[in-house]
C-alpha positions in Angstrom: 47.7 -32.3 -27.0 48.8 -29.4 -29.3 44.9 -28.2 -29.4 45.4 -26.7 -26.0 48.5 -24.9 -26.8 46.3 -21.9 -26.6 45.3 -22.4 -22.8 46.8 -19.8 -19.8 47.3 -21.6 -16.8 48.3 -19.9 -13.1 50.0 -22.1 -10.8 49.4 -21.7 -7.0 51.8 -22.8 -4.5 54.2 -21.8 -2.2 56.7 -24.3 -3.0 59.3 -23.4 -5.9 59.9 -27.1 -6.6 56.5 -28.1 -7.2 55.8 -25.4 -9.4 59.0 -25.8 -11.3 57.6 -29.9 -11.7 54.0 -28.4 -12.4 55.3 -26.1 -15.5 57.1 -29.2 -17.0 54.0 -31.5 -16.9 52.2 -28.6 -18.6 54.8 -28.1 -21.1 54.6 -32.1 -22.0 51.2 -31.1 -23.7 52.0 -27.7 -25.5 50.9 -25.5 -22.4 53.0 -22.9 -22.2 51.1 -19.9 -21.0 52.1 -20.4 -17.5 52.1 -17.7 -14.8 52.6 -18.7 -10.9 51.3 -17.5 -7.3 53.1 -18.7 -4.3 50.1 -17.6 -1.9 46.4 -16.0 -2.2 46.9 -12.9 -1.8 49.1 -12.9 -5.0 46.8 -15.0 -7.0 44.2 -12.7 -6.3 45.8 -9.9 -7.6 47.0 -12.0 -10.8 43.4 -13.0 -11.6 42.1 -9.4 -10.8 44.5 -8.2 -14.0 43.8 -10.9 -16.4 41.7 -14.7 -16.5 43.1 -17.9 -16.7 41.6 -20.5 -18.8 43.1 -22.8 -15.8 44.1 -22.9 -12.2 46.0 -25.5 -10.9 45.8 -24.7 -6.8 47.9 -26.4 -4.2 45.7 -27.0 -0.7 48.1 -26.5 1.6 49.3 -22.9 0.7 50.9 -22.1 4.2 54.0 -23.2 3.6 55.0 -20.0 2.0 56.3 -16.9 2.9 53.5 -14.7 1.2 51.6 -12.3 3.5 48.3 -14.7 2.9 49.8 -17.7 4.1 46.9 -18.3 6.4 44.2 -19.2 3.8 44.1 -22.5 2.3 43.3 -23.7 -1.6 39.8 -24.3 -0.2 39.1 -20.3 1.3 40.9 -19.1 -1.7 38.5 -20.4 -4.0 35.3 -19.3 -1.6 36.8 -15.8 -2.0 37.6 -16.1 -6.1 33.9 -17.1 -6.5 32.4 -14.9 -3.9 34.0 -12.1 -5.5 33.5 -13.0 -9.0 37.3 -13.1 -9.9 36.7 -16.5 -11.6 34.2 -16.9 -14.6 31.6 -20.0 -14.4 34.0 -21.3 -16.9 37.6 -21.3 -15.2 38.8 -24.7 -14.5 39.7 -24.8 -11.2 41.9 -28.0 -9.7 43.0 -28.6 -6.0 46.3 -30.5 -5.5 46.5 -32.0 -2.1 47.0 -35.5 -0.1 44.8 -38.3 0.0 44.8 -37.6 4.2 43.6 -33.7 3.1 41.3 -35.0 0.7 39.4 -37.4 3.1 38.9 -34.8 5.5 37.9 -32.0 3.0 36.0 -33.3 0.0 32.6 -33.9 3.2 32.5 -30.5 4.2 34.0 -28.5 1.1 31.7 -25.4 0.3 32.3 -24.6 -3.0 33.8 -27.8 -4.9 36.7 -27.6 -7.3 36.1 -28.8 -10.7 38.6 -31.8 -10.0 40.9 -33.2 -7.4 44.1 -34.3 -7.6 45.6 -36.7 -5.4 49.6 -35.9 -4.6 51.9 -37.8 -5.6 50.4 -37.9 -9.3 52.1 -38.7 -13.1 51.9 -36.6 -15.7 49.2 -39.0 -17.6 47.4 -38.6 -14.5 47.2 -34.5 -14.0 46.8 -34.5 -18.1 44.2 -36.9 -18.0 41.8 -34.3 -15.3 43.1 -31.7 -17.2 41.8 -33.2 -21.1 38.2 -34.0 -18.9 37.6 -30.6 -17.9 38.5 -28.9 -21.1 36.2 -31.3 -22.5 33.3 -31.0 -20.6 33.9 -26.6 -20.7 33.8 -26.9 -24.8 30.8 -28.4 -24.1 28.7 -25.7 -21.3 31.4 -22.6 -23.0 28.1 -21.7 -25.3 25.5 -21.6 -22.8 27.9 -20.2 -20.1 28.6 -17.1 -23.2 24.6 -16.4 -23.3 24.6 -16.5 -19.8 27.5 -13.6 -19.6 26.1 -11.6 -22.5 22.6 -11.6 -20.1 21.0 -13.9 -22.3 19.1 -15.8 -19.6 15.6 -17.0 -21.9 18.0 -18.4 -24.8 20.7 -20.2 -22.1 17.5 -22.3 -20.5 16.3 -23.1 -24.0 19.4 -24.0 -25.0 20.0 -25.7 -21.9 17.2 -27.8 -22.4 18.4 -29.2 -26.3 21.9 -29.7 -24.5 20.8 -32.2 -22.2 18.9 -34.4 -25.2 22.2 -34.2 -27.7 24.7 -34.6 -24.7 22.8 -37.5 -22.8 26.5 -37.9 -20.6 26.0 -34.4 -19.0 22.2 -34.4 -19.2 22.0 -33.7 -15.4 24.5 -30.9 -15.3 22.3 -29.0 -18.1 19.0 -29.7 -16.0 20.9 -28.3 -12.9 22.0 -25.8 -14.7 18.6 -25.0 -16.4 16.9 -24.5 -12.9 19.5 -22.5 -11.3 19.3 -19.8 -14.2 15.1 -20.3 -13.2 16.1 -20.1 -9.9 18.1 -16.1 -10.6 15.1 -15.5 -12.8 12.9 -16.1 -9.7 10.8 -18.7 -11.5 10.7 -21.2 -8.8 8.0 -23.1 -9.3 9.5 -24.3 -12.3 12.9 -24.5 -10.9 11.0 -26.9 -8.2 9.8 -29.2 -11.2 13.2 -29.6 -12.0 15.1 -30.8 -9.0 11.7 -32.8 -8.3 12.3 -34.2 -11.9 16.7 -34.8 -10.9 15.6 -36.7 -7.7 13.5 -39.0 -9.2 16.6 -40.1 -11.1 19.2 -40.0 -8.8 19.1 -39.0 -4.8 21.9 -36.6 -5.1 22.6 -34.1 -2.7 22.9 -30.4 -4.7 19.2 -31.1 -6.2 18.0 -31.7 -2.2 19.6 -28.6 -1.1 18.1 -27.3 -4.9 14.8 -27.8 -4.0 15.2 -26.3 -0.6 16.3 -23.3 -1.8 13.0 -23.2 -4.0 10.8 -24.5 -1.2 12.8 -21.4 1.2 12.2 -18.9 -1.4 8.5 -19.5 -2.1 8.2 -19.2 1.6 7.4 -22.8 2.1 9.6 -22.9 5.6 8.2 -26.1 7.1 8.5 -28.3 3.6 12.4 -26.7 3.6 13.0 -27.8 6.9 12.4 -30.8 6.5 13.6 -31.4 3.3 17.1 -30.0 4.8 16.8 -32.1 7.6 16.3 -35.3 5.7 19.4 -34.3 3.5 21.9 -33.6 6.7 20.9 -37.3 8.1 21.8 -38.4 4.6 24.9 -36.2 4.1 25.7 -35.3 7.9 28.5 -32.6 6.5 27.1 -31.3 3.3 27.5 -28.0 4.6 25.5 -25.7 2.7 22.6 -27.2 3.8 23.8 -26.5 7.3 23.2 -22.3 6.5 20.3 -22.6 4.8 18.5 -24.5 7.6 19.8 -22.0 10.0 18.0 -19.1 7.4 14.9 -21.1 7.7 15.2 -21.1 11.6 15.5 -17.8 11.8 12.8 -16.8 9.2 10.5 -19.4 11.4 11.4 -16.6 14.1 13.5 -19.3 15.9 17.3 -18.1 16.6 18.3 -20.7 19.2 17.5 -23.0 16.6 19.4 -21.1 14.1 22.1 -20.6 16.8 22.7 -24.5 16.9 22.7 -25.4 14.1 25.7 -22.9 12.6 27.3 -23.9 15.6 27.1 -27.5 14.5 28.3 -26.2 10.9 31.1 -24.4 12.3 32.4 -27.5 14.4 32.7 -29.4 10.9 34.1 -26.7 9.2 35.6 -24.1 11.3 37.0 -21.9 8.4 34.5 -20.6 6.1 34.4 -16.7 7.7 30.8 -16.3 5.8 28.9 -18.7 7.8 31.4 -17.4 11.3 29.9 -14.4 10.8 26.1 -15.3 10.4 26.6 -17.5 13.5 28.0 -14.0 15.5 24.7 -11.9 14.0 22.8 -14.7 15.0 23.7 -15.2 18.6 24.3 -11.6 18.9 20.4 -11.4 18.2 19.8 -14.5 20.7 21.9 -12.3 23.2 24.5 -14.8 23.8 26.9 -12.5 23.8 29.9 -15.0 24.2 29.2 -16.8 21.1 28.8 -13.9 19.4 31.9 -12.3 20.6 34.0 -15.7 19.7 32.3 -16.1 16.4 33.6 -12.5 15.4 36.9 -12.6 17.0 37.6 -15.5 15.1 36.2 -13.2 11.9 38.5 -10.8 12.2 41.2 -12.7 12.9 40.8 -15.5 9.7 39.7 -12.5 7.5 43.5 -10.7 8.1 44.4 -13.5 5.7 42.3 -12.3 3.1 42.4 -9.8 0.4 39.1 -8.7 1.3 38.8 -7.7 4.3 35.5 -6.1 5.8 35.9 -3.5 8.1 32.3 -3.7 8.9 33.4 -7.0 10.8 35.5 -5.3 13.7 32.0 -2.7 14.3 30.2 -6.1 14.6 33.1 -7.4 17.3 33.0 -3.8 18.7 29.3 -3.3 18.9 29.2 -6.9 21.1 32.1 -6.1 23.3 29.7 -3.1 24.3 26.8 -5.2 24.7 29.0 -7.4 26.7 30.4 -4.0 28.8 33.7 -4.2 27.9 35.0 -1.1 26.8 38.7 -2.2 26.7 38.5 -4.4 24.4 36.4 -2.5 21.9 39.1 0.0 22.1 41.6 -2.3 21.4 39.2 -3.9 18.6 39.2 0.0 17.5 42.9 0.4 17.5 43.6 -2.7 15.5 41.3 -1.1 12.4 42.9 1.8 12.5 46.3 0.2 12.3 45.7 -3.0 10.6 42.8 -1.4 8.1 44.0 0.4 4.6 42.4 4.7 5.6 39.6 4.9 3.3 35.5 6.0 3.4 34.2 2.6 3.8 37.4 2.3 7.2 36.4 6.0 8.1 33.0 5.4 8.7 33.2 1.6 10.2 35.7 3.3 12.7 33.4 6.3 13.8 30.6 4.4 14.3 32.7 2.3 16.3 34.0 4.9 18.2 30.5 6.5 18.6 29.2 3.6 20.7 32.6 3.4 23.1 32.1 6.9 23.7 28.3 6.2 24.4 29.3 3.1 26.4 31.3 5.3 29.1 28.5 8.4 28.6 30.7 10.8 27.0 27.0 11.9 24.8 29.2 15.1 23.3 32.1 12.6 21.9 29.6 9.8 20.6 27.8 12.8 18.8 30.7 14.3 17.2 31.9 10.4 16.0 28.5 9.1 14.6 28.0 12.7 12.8 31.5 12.4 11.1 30.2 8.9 10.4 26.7 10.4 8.7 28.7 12.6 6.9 31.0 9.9 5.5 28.7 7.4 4.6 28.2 9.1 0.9 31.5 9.0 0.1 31.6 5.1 1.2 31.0 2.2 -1.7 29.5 -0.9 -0.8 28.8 -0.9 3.3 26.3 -3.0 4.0 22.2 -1.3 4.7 22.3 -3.2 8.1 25.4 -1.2 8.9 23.5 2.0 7.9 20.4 1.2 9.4 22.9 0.3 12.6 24.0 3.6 12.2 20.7 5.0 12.4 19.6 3.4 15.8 22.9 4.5 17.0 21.7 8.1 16.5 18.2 7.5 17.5 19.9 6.5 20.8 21.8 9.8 21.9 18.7 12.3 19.8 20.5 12.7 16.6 17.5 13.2 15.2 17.9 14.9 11.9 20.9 13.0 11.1 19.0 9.5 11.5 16.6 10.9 9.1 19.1 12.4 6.5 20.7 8.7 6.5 17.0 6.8 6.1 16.1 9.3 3.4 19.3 8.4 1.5 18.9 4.3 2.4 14.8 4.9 1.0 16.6 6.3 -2.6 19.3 4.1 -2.8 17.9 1.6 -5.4 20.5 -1.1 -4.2 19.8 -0.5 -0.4 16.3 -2.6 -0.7 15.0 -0.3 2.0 11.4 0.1 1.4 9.8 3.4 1.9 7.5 1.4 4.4 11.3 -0.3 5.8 12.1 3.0 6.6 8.8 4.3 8.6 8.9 1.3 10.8 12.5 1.3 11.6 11.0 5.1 13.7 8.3 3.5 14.7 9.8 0.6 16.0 12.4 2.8 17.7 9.4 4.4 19.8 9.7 7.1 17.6 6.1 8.0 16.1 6.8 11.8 15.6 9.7 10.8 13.2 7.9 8.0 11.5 5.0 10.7 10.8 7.9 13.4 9.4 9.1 10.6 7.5 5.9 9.7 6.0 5.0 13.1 5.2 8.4 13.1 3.3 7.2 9.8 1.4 4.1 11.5 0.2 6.1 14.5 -1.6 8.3 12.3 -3.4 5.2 10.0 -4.2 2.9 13.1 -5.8 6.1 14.3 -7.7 6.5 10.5 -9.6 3.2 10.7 -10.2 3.3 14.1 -11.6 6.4 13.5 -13.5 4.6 9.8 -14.8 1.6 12.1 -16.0 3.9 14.9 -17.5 6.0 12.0 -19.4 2.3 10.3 -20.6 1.0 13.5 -21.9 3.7 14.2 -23.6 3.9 10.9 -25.4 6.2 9.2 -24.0 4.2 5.8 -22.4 7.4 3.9 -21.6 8.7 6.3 -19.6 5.7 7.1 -17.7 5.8 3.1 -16.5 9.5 3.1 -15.7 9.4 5.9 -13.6 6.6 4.7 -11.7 7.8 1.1 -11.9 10.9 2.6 -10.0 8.6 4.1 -7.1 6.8 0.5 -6.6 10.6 -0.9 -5.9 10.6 1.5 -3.0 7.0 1.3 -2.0 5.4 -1.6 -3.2 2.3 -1.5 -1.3 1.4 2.6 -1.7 -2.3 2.8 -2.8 -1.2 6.1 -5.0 1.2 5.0 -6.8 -0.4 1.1 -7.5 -3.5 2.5 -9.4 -1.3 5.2 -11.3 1.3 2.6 -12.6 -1.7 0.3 -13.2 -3.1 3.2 -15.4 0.5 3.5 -17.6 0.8 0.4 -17.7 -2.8 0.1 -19.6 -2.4 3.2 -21.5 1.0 1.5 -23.1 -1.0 -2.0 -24.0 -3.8 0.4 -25.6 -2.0 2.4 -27.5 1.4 0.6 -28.4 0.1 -2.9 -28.5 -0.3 -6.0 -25.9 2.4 -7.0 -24.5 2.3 -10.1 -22.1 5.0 -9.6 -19.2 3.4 -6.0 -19.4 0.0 -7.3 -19.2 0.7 -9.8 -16.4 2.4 -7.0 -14.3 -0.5 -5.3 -14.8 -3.0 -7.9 -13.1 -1.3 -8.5 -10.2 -0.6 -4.8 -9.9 -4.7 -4.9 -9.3 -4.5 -8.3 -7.6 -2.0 -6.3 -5.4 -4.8 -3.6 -4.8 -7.7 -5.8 -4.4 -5.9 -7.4 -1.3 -5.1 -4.1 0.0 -8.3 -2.6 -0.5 -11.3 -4.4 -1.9 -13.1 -1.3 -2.5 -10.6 0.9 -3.9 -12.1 4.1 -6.3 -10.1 2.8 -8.9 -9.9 -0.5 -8.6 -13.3 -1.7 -10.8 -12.8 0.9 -13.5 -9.1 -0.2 -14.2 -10.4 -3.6 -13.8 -12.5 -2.6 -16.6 -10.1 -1.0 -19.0 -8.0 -4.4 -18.3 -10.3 -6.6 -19.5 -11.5 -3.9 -22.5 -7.7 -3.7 -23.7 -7.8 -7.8 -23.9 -11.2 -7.9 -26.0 -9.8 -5.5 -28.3 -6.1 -7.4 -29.1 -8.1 -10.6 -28.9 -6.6 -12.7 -25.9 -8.5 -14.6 -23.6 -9.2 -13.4 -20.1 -7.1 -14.5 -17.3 -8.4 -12.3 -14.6 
């Protein structure tokens, strides 16, 4: 095996003698690129410095005496693919016990690309070891458009892969729909997993098709295609979160309640899905599952490397709820001691400390906390909109008025927020708040009239493109505003008339005026641009759609 002399393996386990046994099987086939971990925490800082080509990952890492001894093979993967520490590519094998395996392998969330049953021969580790190398050589092409952002050649090439390489014909078809899937195509994506389970009944291209069905807004065809899959596979667990999604977007939380419940009896570890069931019940106002399903947050996620502090304001902000202001001072006191002092930790424990003080109606104090927590909030990286928008009710409630709308503003023109400008008048005017939902809107209008007059000043100039970026980048944040719609329907045409027709441009444009016929039929602009559309498709010859 001399061919993979050029593979970097990293070894994970806490125990010296079966890593010492490991690095001699490897060296058996030329492998000598060898680097070791003895917990996660320390294999998560080795993979955050280079990749491995391999990872050979003992299940049972709580044997050690690393400070993340209390996460397993199984959350240490969940975290190296949440987290995007591990490319698609990485070849990642679990070493545990035919009792582990048996109880695992049901309810695993993110499988492995092998097992390995202990005790096991060198043949036998080699043998997993030549398959997977085998099978990457084979996807390492499509996976290298994919991380160049070459999504249109990767499903073409996807689809020639599964007629030359008949043996993995159903991994490129899975493959091919979940890159249509990103690309929200999922019609076509649907086609796909229809096309799998008319082959095969296999599990991924159920829960596949659900995630299509979900994402087209087809609840009732996802429930029960979820539902027929869980009495099928009773602990294939991501159907388990998905089915409590399409619960709650049925506007049924008890349901949704239940049903992670069930998930988390099965598998009791996976802190994602602990903390969903907490927002959910918290929402369903059963404030002691909410306050066990964060507890148990916190406490699993001390293990990790990636700890949230966003998760003790979630524990804090029940224990309130639930009156008990001792605890949430407690809760309060482990972040600040447990918790790395940072702006993300700064903020998560003002806003904390805002509602205690609020709790025992010390209004001065909770002002002073959730102001120092507006005022950190721009120097924070990654907190979470539903934090922010917390944030924002949290003012609302003790007449922090201009700071609530400060923080909105900012959420509205944060392009990674996905706060809508219409998300942010309804959050006032759900809050009772009309007079602030009118400042708010007023504030909207201003920043509409100056893209618009910035499109126009970019168009007359010359510059088409620009024009329809910038007012592409206002219908991100208002979608549905009747200024903007007929203005970027207006670049848009300019660009085709005068640059040429281009067809993803084109079809924007139509249901840009699709999108302002259902919001108003009898629009000023609406037949005249209507017009122009179907002028500009005469003149480059292509045959009306619209």
């Amino acid at each position: 095996m001399a061919e993979y002399s050029d593979l970097s393996v990293l070894i994970v386990d806490p125990n010296p003698g079966m890593r010492g046994n490991l690095h001699n099987m490897l060296s058996q086939s030329s492998i000598t690129k060898i680097d070791y971990a003895v917990s996660s925490g320390t294999a998560i800082r080795q993979l955050a410095k280079k990749p491995f080509d391999i990872i050979l990952c003992e299940y049972d890492l709580g044997n050690g005496s690393g400070e993340n001894n209390g996460q397993d093979g199984q959350q240490l993967l969940e975290d190296l693919r949440h987290h995007k520490l591990i490319q698609p590519w990485t070849i990642f094998i679990m070493l545990t016990s035919e009792g582990v395996y048996s109880k695992v392998i049901g309810a695993a969330e993110l499988t492995p690309t092998d097992y390995v049953l202990k005790p096991f021969t060198v043949d036998a580790l080699l043998q997993r070891i030549r398959k997977a190398v085998d099978r990457r050589e084979v996807f390492l092409p499509i996976y290298q458009l994919i991380e160049f952002g070459n999504i249109r050649k990767a499903i073409a090439d996807c689809k020639v892969a599964e007629e030359k390489n008949p043996r993995y014909a159903v991994d490129f078809a899975r493959l091919r729909a979940e890159l249509l899937f990103d690309l929200e195509e999922l019609a076509d994506a649907e086609l796909i997993y229809q096309w799998i389970l008319m082959t095969k009944p296999i599990a991924w291209a159920h829960l596949g098709l659900a995630r299509c069905l979900f994402g087209q807004q087809k609840y009732l065809e996802t429930q029960e295609t979820l539902e027929t899959l869980l009495e099928q596979n009773p602990r294939y667990m991501a159907a388990y979160d998905l089915l409590a999604r399409t619960h709650e977007a049925l506007g049924q939380q008890e349901a949704a309640k239940k049903i992670l419940e069930d998930a988390v009896a099965i598998s009791p570890h996976m802190v994602r899905r602990l903390r969903h069931l907490g927002e959910v019940a918290f929402e369903a106002g059963d404030v002691g599952v909410a306050e066990k399903a964060f507890k148990q947050v916190v406490a699993k996620a001390k293990y990790s490397e990636f700890r949230d502090p966003e998760d003790h304001v979630k524990l804090v902000k029940t224990l309130v709820k639930k009156g008990d202001a001792n605890q949430a001072s407690g809760v309060i006191r482990d972040m600040e001691r447990s918790l790395r002092s940072g702006p993300n930790v700064d903020v998560c424990r003002a806003i904390a400390a805002g509602m205690v003080q609020e709790m025992a109606g010390n209004i001065t104090a909770a002002a002073t906390e959730l102001t120092n927590a507006v005022n950190s909030v721009a120097g924070s990286r990654g907190l979470s909109t539903g934090l922010k928008i917390g944030l924002v009710h949290s003012c609302l409630n003790i007449k922090l008025d201009q700071q609530a709308s400060d923080l909105m503003l900012n959420l509205m023109n944060d392009v990674e927020s996905g706060v809508s400008m219409d998300d942010a008048v309804n959050v006032f005017e759900k809050a009772g708040r009309h007079d602030l939902a009118q400042g708010m809107g007023e504030q909207i209008k201003i920043q509409v009239d100056e893209l618009i007059a910035h499109a126009a000043d970019q168009r007359s100039h010359g510059d088409l493109r620009a024009a329809v970026d910038t007012l592409n980048a206002g219908l991100r944040k208002a979608p549905g505003n009747l200024a903007l719609l007929p203005a970027a329907a207006s670049a848009i045409l300019k660009q085709l008339d005068d640059l040429g027709w281009e067809a993803p441009l084109a079809e924007q444009c139509y249901f840009l005026l699709e999108r302002m016929r259902r919001l108003d039929p009898t629009h000023p602009s609406l037949e005249a641009l209507t017009a122009q559309y179907h002028h500009t498709q005469r003149k480059y010859g292509i045959s009306a759609v619209a």
